[in-house]
NUMARRO-120197 format. One record per residue (C-alpha): x, y, z. Coordinates in steps of 0.1 Angstrom, whole numbers, plus 5000, padded with zeros to 4 digits. Layout:
% residues N
XYZ/...
***
This chain:
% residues 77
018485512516/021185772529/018685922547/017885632560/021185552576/021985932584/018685902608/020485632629/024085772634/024885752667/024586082694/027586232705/031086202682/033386012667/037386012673/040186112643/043386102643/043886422645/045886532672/044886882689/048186972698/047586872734/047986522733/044386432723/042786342694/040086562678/036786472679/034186542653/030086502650/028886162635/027086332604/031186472594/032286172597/029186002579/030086252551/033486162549/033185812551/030585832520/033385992500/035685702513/032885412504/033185512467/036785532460/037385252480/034085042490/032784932519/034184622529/035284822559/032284972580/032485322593/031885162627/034784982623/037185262608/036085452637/037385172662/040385162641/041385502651/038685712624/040385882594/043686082598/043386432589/044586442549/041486182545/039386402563/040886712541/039786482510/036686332519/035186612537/036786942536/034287092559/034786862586/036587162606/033187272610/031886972630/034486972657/033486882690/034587062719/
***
């Protein structure tokens, strides 16, 4: 089933709220944030979509620290 969804992430990235120190907010690749957001869905369920988290702003960095420590890996230049 994860599989499943992971094959139809969308292309490109998704915004954080991360800020780079420049005024803009970090962006990261959809399979990070599909990571992080699985870590999310159990603690907290997933009456909140991760397409709508990621309209809401995406996940601050301390969530992404939590739920995916390697996001820093996926960050899109």
């Amino acid at each position: 089933m994860r599989e499943m969804i992971r094959n139809k992430l969308p292309t490109g990235c998704a915004r954080t709220q991360v800020d780079n120190g420049d005024g803009y907010y970090v962006r990261i690749t959809w399979e990070a944030m599909f990571h992080a957001y699985n870590a999310y869905a159990l603690l907290f369920g997933t009456d909140q979509t991760m397409k709508r988290l990621v309209e809401r702003g995406g996940f601050g960095e301390s969530e992404l620290d939590a739920f995916y420590p390697e996001w820093r890996n996926h960050i899109v230049k």
